[in-house]
C-alpha positions as MATLAB code, in Angstrom:
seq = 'XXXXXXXXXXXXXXXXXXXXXXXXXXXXXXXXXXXXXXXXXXXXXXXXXXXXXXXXXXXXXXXXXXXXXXXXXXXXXXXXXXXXXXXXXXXXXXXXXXXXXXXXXXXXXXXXXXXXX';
ca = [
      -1.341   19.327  -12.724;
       1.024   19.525   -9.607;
       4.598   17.699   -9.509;
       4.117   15.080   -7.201;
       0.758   14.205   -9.344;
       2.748   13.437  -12.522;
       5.565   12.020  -10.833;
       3.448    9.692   -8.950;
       1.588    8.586  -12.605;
       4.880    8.825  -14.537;
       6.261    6.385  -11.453;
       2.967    4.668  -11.882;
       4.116    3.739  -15.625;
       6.162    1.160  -15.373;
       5.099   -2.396  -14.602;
       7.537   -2.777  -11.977;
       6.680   -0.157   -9.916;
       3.087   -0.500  -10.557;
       3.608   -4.027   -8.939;
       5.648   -3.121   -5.849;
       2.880   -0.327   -5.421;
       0.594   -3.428   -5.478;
       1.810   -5.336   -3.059;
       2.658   -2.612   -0.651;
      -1.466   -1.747   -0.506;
      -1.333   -5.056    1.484;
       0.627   -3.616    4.317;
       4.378   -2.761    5.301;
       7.353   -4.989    3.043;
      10.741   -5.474    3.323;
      12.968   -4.832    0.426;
      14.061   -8.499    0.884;
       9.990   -9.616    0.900;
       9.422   -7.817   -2.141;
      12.392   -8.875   -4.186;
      11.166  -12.352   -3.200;
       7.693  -11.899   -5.153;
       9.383  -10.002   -8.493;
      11.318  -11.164  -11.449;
      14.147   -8.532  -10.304;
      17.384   -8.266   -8.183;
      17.191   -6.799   -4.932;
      18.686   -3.674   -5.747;
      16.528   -3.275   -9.113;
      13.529   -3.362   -6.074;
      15.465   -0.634   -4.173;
      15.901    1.711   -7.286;
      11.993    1.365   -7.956;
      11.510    2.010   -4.619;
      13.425    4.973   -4.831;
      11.328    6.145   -7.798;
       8.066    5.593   -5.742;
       9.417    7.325   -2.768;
      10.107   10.511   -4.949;
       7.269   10.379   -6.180;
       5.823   10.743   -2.738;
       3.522    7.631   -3.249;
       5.922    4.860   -0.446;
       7.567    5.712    2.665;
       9.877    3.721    4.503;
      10.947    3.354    8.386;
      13.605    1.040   10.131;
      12.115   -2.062   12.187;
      16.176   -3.235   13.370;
      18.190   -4.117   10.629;
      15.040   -3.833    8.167;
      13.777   -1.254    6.232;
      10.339   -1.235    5.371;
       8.212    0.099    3.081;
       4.659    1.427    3.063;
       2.207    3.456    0.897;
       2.052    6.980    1.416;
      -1.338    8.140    2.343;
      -1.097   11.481    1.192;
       0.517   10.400   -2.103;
      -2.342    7.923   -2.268;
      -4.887   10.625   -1.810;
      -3.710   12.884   -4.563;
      -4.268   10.374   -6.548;
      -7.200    9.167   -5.781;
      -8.493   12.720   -6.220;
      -7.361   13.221   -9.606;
      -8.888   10.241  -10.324;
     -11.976   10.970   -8.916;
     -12.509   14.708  -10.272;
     -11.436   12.866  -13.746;
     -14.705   10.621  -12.952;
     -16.813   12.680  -12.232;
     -16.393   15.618  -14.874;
     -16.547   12.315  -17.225;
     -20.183   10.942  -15.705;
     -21.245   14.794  -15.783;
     -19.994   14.829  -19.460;
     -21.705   11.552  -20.456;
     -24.632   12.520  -18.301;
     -25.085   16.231  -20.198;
     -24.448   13.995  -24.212;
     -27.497   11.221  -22.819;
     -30.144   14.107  -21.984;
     -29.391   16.064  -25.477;
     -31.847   15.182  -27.861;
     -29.863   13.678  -30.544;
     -29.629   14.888  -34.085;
     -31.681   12.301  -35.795;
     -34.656   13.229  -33.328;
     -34.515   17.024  -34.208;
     -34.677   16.829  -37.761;
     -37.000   13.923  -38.084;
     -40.800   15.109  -38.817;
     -43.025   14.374  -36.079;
     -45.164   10.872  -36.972;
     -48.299   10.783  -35.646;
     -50.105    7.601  -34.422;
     -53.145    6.268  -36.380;
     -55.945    5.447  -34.121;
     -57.001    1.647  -35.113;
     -59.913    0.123  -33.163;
];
């Protein structure tokens, strides 16, 4: 698994952070915005924006005096594809167990069917 990958689940972990990540799917936020809409202080909302940022899942950029946030597409894709490869090798697995005859059905005799008019 690559480093951004687990830092973006690890980041991913906490509630907080899970939140802002959240919110910022709905577009570009302020710091100010987002401390708004949490339980925490402003700066507790800049450290787990830190954290996300590392992680390479948010980005930010200055609009004047603001700072805003965003998701990170690319941080958003790696996950999304670890996600998705987790999916699908899951489906396949599932898939492969449903067309094995199961044990019961090997071992039982065959029955046959009386013909009754």
């Amino acid at each position: 698994m690559d480093a951004y990958l687990q830092a973006g689940l690890d980041a991913l972990g906490d509630a907080t952070r899970m939140a802002i990540f959240q919110k910022l799917a709905g577009g570009p936020i302020a710091v100010n915005e987002l401390a708004r809409t949490l339980p925490v202080t402003r700066p507790a909302v800049s450290q787990h924006l830190k954290v996300l940022k590392d992680a390479g899942l948010v980005m930010d950029s200055r609009s004047g005096t603001r700072r805003l946030y965003r998701l990170n597409p690319e941080g958003v894709a790696r996950l999304r594809a670890h996600f998705d490869q987790m999916w699908t090798r899951a489906l396949s697995s599932f898939k492969q167990a449903a067309e094995q005859p199961s044990r019961r059905d090997q071992h039982a005799p065959q029955r046959r069917r009386s013909r009754r008019p």
